[in-house]
ZAROMAR-874459 format. One record per residue (C-alpha): z, y, x. Coordinates in steps of 0.5 Angstrom, whole numbers, m for minus. Example, Ala and Ser with C-alpha at 12.3 -4.5 7.8 and 13.67 -1.06 7.14 Angstrom:
// residues 2
16_m9_25
14_m2_27
This chain:
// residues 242
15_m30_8
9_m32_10
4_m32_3
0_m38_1
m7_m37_m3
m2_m37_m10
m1_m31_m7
m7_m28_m3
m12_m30_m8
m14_m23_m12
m15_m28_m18
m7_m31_m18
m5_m24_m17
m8_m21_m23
m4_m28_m26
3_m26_m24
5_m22_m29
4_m27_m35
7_m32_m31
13_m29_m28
13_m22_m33
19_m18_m35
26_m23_m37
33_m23_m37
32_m23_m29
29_m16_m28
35_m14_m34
40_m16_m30
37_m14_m22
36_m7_m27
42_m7_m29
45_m8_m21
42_m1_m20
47_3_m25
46_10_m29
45_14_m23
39_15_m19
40_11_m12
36_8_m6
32_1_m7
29_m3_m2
26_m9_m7
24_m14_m1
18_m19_m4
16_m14_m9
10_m18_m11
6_m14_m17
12_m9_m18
14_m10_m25
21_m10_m23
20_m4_m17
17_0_m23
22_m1_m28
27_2_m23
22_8_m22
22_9_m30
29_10_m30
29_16_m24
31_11_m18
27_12_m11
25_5_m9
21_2_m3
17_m4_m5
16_m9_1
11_m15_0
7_m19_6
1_m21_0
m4_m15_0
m8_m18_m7
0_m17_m10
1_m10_m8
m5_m8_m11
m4_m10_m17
4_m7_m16
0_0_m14
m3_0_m22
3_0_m25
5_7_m29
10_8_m23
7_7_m18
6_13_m15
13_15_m15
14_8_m10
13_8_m3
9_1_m2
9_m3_4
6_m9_7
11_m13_11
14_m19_12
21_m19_10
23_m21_17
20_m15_20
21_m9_15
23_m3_19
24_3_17
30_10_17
32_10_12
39_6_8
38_3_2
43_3_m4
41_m4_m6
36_m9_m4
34_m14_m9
31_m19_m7
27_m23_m14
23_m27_m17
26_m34_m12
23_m30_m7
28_m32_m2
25_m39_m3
20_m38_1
24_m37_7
25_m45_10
28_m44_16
35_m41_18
33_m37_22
28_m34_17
34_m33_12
38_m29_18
33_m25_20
31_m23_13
40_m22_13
40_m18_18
34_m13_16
38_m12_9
44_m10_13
41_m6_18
38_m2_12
44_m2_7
47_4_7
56_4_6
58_1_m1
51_m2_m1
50_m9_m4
45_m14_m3
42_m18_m10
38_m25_m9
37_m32_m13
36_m39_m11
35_m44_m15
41_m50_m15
39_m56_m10
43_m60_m16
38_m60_m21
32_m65_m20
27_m60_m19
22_m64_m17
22_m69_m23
21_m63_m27
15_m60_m24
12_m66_m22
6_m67_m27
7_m60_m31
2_m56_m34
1_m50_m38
m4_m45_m40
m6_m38_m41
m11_m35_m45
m14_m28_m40
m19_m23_m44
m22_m29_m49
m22_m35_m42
m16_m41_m42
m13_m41_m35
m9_m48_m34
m4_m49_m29
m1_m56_m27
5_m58_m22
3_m64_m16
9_m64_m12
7_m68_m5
15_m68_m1
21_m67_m2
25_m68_4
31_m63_8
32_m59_2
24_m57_1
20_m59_m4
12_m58_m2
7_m58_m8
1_m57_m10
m1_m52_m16
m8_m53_m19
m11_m47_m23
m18_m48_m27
m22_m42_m30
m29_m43_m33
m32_m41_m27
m28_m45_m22
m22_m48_m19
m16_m46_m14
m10_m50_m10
m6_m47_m8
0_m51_m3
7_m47_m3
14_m49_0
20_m47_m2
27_m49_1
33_m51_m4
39_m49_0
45_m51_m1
51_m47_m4
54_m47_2
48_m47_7
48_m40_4
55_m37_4
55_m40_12
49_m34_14
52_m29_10
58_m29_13
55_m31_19
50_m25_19
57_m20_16
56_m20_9
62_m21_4
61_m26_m3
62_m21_m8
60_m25_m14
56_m31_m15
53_m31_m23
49_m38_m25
46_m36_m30
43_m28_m32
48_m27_m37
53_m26_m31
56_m34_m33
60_m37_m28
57_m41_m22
57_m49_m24
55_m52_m17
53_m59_m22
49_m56_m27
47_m48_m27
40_m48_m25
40_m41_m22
45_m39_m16
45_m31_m16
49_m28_m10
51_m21_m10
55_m18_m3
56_m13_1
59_m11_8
């Protein structure tokens, strides 16, 4: 997961947690955990919001994330001290000990654009997952017209009395990869920032798992645990196992 300035930049990462703060997604990935305190490896932990919601509830959590303006927000968070954070790829974490479960969140998985990025970051979460264990990730649905609905979208955010705009220039669309642009105006400047993600397919996804020793134990298409419509859901949340 090789950052792009949206995350390097201290100033976007101070913005994370408005744009991308606690919903449905972090209950669900919450709940994944259960009652009883557990291992947690959060892979592309960005500002943490979701590792510290795990701390909170007595879990021993391991936040891993490549961007150093993310995890610096992430050690600000009420938890913070009881987490181990690392700065790594996901690609190349390494560590001793096995992990319960691994998340990975936030279209996180997105990021990775190739296939051989997606295997070696399925091979890190298997060498680390400890027996019974299981692996939780989202990918957006290749099905939905995301392009058109991103092209040319703009919001904007009110940070400490200043008005923060965003808006959306999506550049190409090719190979299942969208490559776009995210303008930010602040008072005293501006930013952009060029990102990639990759829209796998369904099936694209299955084919890795197993091909890197992991069994599909659920596949939800929405945070309410609604069965995936390969037509029309626009989330494909993927829960497995060895």
């Amino acid at each position: 997961m090789a950052p792009d300035l949206h995350y390097t930049d201290p100033r976007l990462a101070q913005l994370y947690d408005l744009e991308n703060g606690w919903g449905p997604d972090s209950a669900f990935y919450l709940s994944l955990a259960g009652p009883i305190p557990c291992e947690i490896l959060d892979l592309g932990c960005g500002t943490g919001i979701l590792s510290d919601g795990y701390a909170a509830l007595g879990h021993r959590v391991t936040g891993v994330d490549p961007a150093p303006a993310m995890l610096a927000v992430a050690r600000q968070k009420p938890q913070a001290r009881r987490i181990r954070w690392i700065a790594s790829t996901a690609q190349s974490f390494r560590s001793d000990r096995r992990f319960d479960l691994i998340v990975m969140t936030g279209h996180a998985f997105q990021v990775l654009v190739t296939d051989a990025e997606i295997t070696a970051t399925f091979s890190v979460m298997r060498d680390h997952l400890a027996p019974g264990g299981r692996i939780a990730f989202e990918t957006r649905n290749p099905a939905i017209n995301w392009a058109q609905r991103w092209n040319g979208a703009t919001w904007q955010y009110q940070v400490s009395g200043e008005t923060i705009r965003r808006s959306y220039e999506v550049q190409s669309v090719s190979a299942q990869r969208i490559r776009f642009t995210t303008h930010y105006t602040f008072l005293n400047g501006s930013l952009t920032s060029t990102s990639t993600l990759r829209f796998a397919s369904y099936d694209t996804v299955d084919t890795l798992l197993r091909a890197s020793g992991f069994q599909v134990r659920s596949v939800f298409g929405d945070w309410s645990l609604g069965p995936l419509d390969r037509a029309a859901s626009e989330e494909m949340i993927f829960v497995a196992g060895r």
